[in-house]
C-alpha positions in Angstrom: 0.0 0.0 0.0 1.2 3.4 -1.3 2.7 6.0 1.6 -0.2 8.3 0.9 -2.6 6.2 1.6 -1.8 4.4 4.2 -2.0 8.1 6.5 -5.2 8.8 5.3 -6.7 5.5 6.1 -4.5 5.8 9.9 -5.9 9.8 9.7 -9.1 8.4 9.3 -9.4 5.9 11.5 -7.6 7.8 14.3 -9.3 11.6 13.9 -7.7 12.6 17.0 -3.7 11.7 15.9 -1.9 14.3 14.3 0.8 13.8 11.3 3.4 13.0 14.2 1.4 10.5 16.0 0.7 8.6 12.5 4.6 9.1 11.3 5.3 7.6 14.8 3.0 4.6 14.2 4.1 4.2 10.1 7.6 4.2 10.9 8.1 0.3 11.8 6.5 0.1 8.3 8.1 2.9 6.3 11.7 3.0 7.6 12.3 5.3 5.0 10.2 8.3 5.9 10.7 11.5 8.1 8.2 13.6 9.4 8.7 16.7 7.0 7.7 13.9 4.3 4.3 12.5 6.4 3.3 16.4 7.3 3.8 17.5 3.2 1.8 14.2 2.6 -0.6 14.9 5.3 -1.3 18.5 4.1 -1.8 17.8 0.9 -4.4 15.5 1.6 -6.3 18.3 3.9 -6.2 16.2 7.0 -5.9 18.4 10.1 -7.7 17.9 13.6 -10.1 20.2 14.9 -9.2 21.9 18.1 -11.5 21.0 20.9 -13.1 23.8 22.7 -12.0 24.2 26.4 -14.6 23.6 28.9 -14.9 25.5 31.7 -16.1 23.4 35.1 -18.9 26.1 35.5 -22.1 25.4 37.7 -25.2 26.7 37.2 -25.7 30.6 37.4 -29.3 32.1 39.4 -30.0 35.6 39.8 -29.6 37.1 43.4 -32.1 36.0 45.9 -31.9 37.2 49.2 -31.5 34.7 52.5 -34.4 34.1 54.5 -32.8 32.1 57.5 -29.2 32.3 59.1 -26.4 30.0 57.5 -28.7 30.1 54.7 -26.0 31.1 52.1 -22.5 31.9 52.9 -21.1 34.6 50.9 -17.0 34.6 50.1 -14.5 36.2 48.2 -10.8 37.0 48.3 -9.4 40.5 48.6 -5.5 40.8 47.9 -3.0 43.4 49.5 0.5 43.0 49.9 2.7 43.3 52.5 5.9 46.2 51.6 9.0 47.1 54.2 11.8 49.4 53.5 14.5 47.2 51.7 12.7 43.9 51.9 10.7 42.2 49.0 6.9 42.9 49.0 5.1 39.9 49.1 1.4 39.5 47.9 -0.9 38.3 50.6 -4.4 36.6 50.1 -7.5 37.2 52.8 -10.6 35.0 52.1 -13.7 36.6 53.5 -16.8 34.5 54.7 -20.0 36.3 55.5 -24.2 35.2 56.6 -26.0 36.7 54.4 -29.2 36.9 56.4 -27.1 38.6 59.2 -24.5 39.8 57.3 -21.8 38.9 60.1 -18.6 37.5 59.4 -18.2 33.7 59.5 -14.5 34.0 59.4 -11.5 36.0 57.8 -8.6 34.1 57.0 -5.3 35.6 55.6 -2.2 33.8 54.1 0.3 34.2 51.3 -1.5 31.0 49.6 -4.8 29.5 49.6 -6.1 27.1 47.6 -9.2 24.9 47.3 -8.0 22.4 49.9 -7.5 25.1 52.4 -10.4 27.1 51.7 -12.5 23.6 52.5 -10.5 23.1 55.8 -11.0 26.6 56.9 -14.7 25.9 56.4 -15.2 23.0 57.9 -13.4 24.8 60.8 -16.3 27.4 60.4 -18.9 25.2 60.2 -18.1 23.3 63.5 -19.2 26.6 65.7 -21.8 27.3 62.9 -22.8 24.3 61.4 -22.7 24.3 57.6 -24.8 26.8 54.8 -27.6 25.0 52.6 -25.9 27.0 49.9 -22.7 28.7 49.2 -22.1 31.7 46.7 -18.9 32.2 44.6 -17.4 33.9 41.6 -15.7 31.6 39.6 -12.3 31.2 40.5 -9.8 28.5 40.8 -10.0 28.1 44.6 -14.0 27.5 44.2 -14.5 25.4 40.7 -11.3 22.9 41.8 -11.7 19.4 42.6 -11.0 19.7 46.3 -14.0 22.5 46.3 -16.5 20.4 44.3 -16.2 17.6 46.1 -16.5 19.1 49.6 -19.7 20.9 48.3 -21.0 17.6 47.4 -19.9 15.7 50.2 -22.1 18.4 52.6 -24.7 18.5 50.5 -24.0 22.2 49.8 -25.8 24.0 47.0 -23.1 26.2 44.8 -24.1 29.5 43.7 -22.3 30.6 41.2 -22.2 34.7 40.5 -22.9 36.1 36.8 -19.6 37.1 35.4 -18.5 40.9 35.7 -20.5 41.3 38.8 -18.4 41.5 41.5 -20.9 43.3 44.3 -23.1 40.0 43.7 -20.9 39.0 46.8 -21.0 42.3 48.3 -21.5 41.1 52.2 -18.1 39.3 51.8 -16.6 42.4 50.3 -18.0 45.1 52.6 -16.9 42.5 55.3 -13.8 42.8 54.3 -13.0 46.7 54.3 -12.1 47.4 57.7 -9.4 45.1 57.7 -6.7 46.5 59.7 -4.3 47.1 62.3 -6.4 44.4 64.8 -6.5 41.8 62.0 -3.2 41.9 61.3 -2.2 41.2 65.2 -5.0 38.5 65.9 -3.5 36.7 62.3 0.3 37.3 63.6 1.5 38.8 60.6 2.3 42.9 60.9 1.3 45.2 58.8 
């Protein structure tokens, strides 16, 4: 069987392998060939792979409502700042805010340099055991809140996640305003200074 068409039948039969994968599998067969040869060949032929389309882990999006009962729906959010001294290195630091949204009280306020999903479910199930846990739980879409360690301590809780519309921030304004008068006390109750 002729070169050509043995990469369109492999092209073919294999939609998802590109002209390296197929030179790669030919080659035992075709000692012969190189790889500018199989990509002329497969270009000529018109054989290319469509790109996939990256899905986004996103959950399902509902407008506003407000909370009716306490621990209802938690609300939560990071706010950034960093952390600058004369002659050092500034360093970023992250503060993930928590709030009732029925009594618009702070569940907690927890700053670090890093937090990720894991930590953000440790630091609520820390919350929860003074509170008890939320029926729901409202987010924007970040990493911290659509990774694996997140989803599956939603599900494990039986935890509804809200998700926020995109480029609306002050959806998740109790978290926010929660989160302004951040200072000098914070910083000493966290043991970091200012």
């Amino acid at each position: 069987m002729k070169l050509r068409d043995k990469i369109i039948e492999t092209a073919h039969a294999r939609r998802r392998w590109g002209f390296r994968m197929i030179r790669d599998v030919l080659g035992p067969h075709y000692p012969r060939i190189n790889h500018k040869r199989v990509y002329r060949l497969y270009a000529a032929e018109s054989l290319s792979i469509r790109k996939r389309k990256k899905s986004k882990r996103i959950g399902v999006r509902v407008p506003l409502v407000a909370a009716l009962t306490v621990n209802q729906i938690w609300s939560m959010d990071f706010v950034s700042d960093a952390i600058c001294r004369p002659g050092s290195i500034s360093r970023r630091i992250n503060r993930l805010t928590v709030a009732n949204d029925f009594s618009h009280g702070c569940v907690d306020i927890t700053a670090d340099f890093g937090i990720c999903g894991a930590y953000v479910t440790r630091l609520l199930d820390r919350a929860a055991t003074f509170r008890g846990y939320p029926q729901e739980v409202r987010t924007d879409n970040g990493p911290e809140f659509t990774c694996w360690a997140f989803m599956t301590w939603v599900q494990k809780h039986c935890i509804r996640h809200i998700l926020i519309e995109p480029a609306a921030q002050r959806k998740t304004l109790t978290s926010k305003a929660s989160s302004e008068p951040f200072g000098t006390n914070a910083w000493m109750r966290t043991g970091l200074s200012p």
